[in-house]
C-alpha positions as CSV (number, residue, x, y, z in Angstrom):
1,X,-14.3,-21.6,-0.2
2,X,-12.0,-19.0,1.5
3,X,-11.6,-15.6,0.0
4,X,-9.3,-13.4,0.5
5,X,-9.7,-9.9,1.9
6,X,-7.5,-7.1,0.1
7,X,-7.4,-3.4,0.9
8,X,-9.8,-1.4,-0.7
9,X,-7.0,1.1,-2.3
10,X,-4.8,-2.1,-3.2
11,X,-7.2,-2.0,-6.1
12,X,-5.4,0.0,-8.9
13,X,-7.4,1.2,-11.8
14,X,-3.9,1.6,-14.4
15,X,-3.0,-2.0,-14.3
16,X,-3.9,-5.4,-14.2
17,X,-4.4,-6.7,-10.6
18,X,-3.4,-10.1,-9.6
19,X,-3.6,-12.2,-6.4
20,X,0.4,-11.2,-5.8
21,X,0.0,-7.6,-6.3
22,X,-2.9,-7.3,-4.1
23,X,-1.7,-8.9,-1.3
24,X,1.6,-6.7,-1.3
25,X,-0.6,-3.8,-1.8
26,X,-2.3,-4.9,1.1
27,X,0.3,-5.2,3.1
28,X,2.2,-2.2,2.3
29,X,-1.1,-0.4,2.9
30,X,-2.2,-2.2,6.3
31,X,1.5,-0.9,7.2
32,X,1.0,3.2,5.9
33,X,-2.5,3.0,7.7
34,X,-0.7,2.8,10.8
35,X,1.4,6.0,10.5
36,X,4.1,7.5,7.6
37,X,6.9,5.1,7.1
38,X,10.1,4.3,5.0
39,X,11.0,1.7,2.5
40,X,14.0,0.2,4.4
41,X,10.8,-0.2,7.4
42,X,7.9,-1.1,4.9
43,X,10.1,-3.3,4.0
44,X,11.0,-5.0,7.4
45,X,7.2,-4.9,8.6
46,X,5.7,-6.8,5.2
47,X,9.0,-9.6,4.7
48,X,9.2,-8.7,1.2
49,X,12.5,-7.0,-0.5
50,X,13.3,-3.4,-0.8
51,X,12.3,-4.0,-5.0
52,X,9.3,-4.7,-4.3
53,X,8.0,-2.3,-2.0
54,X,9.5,0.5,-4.3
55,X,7.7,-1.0,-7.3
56,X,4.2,-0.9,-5.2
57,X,4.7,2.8,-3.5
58,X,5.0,3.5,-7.2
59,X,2.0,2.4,-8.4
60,X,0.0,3.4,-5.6
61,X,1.8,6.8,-5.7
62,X,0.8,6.8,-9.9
63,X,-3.0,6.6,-8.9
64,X,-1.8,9.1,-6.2
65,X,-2.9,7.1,-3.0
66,X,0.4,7.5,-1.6
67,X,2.8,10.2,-1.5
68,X,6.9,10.8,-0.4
69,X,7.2,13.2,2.1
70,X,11.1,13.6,2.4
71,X,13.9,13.6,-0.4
72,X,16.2,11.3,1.5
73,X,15.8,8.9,3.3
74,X,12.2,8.3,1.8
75,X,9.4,8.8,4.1
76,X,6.0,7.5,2.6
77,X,2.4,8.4,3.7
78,X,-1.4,7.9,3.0
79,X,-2.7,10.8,1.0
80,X,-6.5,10.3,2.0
81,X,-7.7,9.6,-1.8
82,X,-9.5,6.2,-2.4
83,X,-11.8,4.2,-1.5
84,X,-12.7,3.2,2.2
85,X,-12.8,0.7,4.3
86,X,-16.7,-0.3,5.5
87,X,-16.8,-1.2,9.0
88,X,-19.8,-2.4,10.6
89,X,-21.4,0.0,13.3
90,X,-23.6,-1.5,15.6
């Protein structure tokens, strides 16, 4: 049986978490890992619509794994906070 993998930090402690919202999370978070973004951009790089991504960058920012840089236009980052990824080193 295939499972699937889902960023550590899409994990949220404040809500219930369900195969949707963790792979969003996921993918909002694979996208942030790779440098500060906005929401019209998040948006474009994960498919999903700009209602969405707010409602995620929400929740992550409630459990404060993201943060907003800039008032306008939103810029969106990592904060550091949260669990880690485990990579093998050989």
């Amino acid at each position: 049986m295939y499972r699937e993998s889902y960023h550590p930090n899409a994990y949220l402690s404040q809500i219930k978490n369900i195969r949707r919202g963790l792979r969003a999370r996921t993918k909002i978070l694979a996208l942030l890992e790779k440098g500060s973004s906005g929401t019209n951009a998040l948006s474009k790089g994960t498919g999903m619509s700009y209602g969405v991504i707010t409602h995620h960058l929400k929740l992550l920012k409630a459990e404060e794994i993201v943060e907003r840089k800039e008032k306008k236009p939103h810029v969106w980052m990592l904060t550091g906070l949260g669990q880690k990824r485990l990579v093998n080193v050989d």
